[in-house]
Phi, psi and omega in degrees: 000147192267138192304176152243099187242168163235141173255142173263123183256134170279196194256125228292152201230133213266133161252132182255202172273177194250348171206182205296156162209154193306119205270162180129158211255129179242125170264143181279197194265172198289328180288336209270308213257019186300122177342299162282014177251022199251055171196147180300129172258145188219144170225192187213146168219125192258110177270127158267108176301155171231335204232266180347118162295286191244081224284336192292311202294294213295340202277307188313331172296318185299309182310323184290310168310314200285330172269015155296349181256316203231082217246019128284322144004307179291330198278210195228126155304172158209132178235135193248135186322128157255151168326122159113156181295167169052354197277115168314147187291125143345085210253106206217144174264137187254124211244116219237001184050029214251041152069166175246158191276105178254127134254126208229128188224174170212155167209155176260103157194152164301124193309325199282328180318313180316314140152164183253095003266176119006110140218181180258146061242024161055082155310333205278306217299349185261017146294323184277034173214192191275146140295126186260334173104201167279123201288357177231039139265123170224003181276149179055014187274128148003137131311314202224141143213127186271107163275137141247132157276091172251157213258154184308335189284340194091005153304137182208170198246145132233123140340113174216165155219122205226144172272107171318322163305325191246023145190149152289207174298280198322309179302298155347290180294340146339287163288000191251325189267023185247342175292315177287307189317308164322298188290325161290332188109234206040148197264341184228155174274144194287340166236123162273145228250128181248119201263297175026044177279029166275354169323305183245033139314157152303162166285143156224143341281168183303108200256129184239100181237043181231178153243150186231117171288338180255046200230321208290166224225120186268122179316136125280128194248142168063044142080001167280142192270332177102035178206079137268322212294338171280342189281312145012113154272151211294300153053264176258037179261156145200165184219133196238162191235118177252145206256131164266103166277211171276000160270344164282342174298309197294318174317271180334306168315267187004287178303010180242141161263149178044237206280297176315343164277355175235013123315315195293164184247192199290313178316275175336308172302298187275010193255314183283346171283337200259324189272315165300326184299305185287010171272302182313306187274014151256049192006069179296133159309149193266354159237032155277136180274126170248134186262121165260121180232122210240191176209138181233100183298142144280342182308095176087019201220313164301095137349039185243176177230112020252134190315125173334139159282161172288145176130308191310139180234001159257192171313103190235079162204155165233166187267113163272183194201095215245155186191142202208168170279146170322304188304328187285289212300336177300301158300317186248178198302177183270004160318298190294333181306304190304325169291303191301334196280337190263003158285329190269358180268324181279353172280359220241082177259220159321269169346281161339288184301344185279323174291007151264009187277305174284342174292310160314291201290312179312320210205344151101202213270099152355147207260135228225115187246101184290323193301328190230017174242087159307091188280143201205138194222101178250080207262001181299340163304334185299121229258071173278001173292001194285330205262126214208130172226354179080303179253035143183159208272080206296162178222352184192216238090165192154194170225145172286150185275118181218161179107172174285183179278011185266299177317296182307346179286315188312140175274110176267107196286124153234152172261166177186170194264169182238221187257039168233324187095028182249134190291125171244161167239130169243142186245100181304194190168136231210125209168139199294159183307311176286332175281340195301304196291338165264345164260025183279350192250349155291319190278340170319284195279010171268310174285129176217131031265338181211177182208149170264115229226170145167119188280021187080001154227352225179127175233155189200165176269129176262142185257131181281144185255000000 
């Protein structure tokens, strides 16, 4: 059963920088304005106090320093007209100093009641965070909106939600570890912060010298549209979050042969494993074409020149995309899934990325089938060991599954400890109540001896047959 607590919250309050900042218009990257980033994204993050008298007063003061470095951050979208018939309006932020949104709340309840640790998908979470309004109105809004919660134990939660156009995970995680360096006392944050989005600008002009598949318009057979997963009332929906540790990986590696089952990674295993599972348990015509469309960081994995610098904080990934007949993907081993994720990970080169760049500015978001498309986000990388605050202990973090159902559809690879201690990867997941239940008897039977399940309320083992 899901716990029930209410956090009492004040009344939310504008934070500006703490000092003067450069008043000016910045425009983002062609990747920044990609469509489907155009909504608040939101995580938690769990802190054990150890020092801090008043822990809501300290972050906030921090908030202020921090948005002295990261003083677009304070401003307002704008979208500004361009020249010529048919041309989309220009998506820029106007860095208006006019601050981010803080609310300092409490609740009675305890970190361990929450669970030891913390884990997701956090049923809970919207004591802890901000009303954001409608999360994909993002123009003329905050940027960032800030909780702190603290907990009877003395323990506190922050809340955050951020507009996804002006930064990703990596970025995200970035200002929240320049808010603890703050917030510890540092005169700085410890990585300064680099705005430079003309790096994943579009070209001009704009050049399509790739094929990009997940641009191309996925067929439907039999006259289905490829929206039952919207159609849905939310409802009959759940979303369960499954834990890998390090014996479902290896359970997983198993079903693969020779060099590609000890080369491929953890990522490659669960991603290509969850996408036959949900094809299946959305019982797909065996000759429909189904799409895994996946996010691939530039940080450090492109060849390009010159390299994202350290310090950048928007949006730096591309979508690559594999594709198959449902029945092919079903029917053979889970080798060949794995094989289709990694060609679509080796297309994805310099070049490439700059021609899915021009493709953004040209034609906006890609055409997107939820019933036959697995969208997968792998944010298990992020450097949350970052965030230090000195007088107190992260003990846990994630993202909640929040938002409408195209959000909650994306599948998030995180990492996390599980209530043993062992480093796991957990991947949500989001399916009307009857496919959910096969594909947990899917996932049954790929894993052996067990896969670690928890629907946010009840964590239980599904056991291999």
């Amino acid at each position: 059963m899901v716990m029930s607590f209410t956090a009492a919250r004040s009344k939310p309050e504008l934070v500006s920088p703490s000092r003067p900042t450069p008043r000016e218009l910045k425009t983002l990257s062609a990747c920044d304005t990609y469509p489907a980033l155009r909504f608040y994204a939101t995580g938690l993050e769990f802190f054990r106090c150890t020092g801090a008298d008043d822990p809501a007063m300290a972050i906030k003061a921090a908030l202020a320093d921090a948005l002295v470095y990261y003083y677009p951050m304070a401003g307002r979208l704008r979208e500004l007209p361009l020249p010529g018939p048919g041309r989309k309006p220009q998506l820029a932020v106007d860095c208006t100093a006019e601050g981010a949104v803080f609310v300092e709340a409490a609740a009675d309840v305890r970190l361990e009641d929450l669970g030891n640790p913390p884990l997701p998908p956090f049923p809970w979470f919207q004591q802890f965070v901000c009303d954001v309004g409608d999360a994909r109105d993002i123009v003329g809004k905050p940027l960032v909106f800030l909780q702190v919660t603290r907990l009877s134990c003395g323990g506190f939660v922050v809340g955050i939600s951020h507009c996804h156009t002006m930064a990703d995970g990596f970025g995200i995680v970035q200002f929240l570890a320049a808010i603890t360096d703050l917030a510890r006392g540092d005169d700085r944050p410890g990585v300064l912060p680099v705005w430079e989005r003309e790096l994943l600008a579009a070209r001009d002009p704009p050049r399509v010298t790739h094929r990009h598949l997940v641009f191309e318009p996925l067929p439907v057979l039999g006259g289905h549209g490829g929206d039952t997963l919207l159609s849905t009332p939310m409802e009959d929906m759940v979303g369960r979050c499954f834990f890998f540790g390090p014996g479902d990986v290896a359970a997983l590696r198993s079903h693969v042969q020779g060099e590609l089952g000890s080369s491929c990674t953890a990522f490659e295993l669960i991603a290509a494993a969850m996408w036959r599972g949900r094809t299946a348990a959305l019982a797909c015509p065996a000759g429909q074409p189904v799409r895994l469309k996946f996010t691939m960081n530039a940080r450090g994995r492109w060849k390009r020149d010159p390299p994202l610098p350290p310090g950048f904080y928007g949006n730096a990934f591309a979508w690559p995309a594999a594709q198959a007949a449902a029945g092919e993907l079903t029917g053979r081993p889970l080798g060949h899934a794995v094989e289709l994720l990694r060609e679509a990970k080796r297309g994805m080169t310099d070049e490439s990325m700059a021609s899915m760049l021009d493709l953004f500015a040209l034609r906006g978001g890609p055409p997107h089938v939820p019933d036959w498309t697995y969208v997968v986000s792998d944010i298990s990388r992020l450097p949350t060991d970052g965030m230090r605050l000195g007088w107190a202990e992260r003990v846990g973090g994630g993202l909640p599954m929040a938002g409408d159902a195209l959000t909650r559809l994306v599948s998030f690879h995180m990492r996390c400890r599980n209530n043993v201690g062992e480093q796991c990867i957990v991947v949500s997941m989001f399916l009307p109540k009857p496919a959910m239940v096969r594909f947990a008897e899917e996932m049954t039977n790929v894993l052996s001896p067990n896969i670690t399940v928890d629907d946010g309320q009840v964590a239980q083992h599904v056991k291999g047959g």
